[in-house]
C-alpha positions in Angstrom: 37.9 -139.1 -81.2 40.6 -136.6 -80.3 39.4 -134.1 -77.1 40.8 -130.3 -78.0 44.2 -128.6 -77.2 44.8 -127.6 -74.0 46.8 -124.3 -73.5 50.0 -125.2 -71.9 52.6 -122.4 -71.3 56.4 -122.5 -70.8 58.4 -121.2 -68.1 58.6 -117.7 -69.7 54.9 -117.3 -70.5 54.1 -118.5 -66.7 57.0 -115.8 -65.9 55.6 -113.4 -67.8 52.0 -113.6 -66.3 53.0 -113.7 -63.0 55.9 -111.1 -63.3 58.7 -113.3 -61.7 61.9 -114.2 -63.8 61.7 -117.2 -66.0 64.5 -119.0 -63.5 62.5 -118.5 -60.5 59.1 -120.1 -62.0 61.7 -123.3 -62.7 63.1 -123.4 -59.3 59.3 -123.7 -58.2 58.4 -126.0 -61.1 61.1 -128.1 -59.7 60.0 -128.1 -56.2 56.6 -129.5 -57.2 57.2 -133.2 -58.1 60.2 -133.3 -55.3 57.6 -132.7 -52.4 54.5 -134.4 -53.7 52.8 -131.5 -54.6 53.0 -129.2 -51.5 55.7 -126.7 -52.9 56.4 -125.1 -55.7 54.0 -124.3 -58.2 52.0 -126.8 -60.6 54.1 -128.2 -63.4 55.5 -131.1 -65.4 58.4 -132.0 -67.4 58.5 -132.8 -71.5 61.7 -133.7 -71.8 63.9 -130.8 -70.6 61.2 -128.3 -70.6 59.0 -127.8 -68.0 54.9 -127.5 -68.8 52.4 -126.1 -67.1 48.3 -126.0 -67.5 46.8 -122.2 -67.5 44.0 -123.8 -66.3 45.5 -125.7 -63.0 48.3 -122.5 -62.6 44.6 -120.3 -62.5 43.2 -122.8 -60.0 46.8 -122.4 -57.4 46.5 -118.8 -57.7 43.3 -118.2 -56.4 43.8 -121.2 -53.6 47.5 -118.8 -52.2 45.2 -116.0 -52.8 42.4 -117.9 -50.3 45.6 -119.0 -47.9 46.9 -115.6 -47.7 43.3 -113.8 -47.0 42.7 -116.4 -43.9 46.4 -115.8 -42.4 45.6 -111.9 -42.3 42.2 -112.3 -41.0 
């Protein structure tokens, strides 16, 4: 039995969400698989075109959104 789509956005919709330019969200897509997951931003590679999951891009969001509340406090 097949399990249903997942939403997966390109660089441009993630750019687009998160208001950065569409080069900038690859430069961080790239950084992800090149330091095991500590920088850059959540991602994967189809060929030449990086992928990423809305869900796990919602889940990084609010964990830098934790990290930067408990460096301020």
């Amino acid at each position: 039995m097949l399990t249903p789509k997942k939403k997966y956005l390109n660089s441009y919709q993630v750019a687009e969400w998160l208001g950065y330019a569409p080069r900038t969200i690859t430069e961080w897509a790239e950084q992800w698989p090149a330091s095991g997951g500590q920088e850059g931003i959540p991602a994967f590679k189809i060929g030449r075109s990086w992928r990423f999951d809305s869900d796990v891009i919602q889940q990084w969001l609010t964990q830098k959104q934790a990290l930067d509340l408990k460096a301020i406090a």
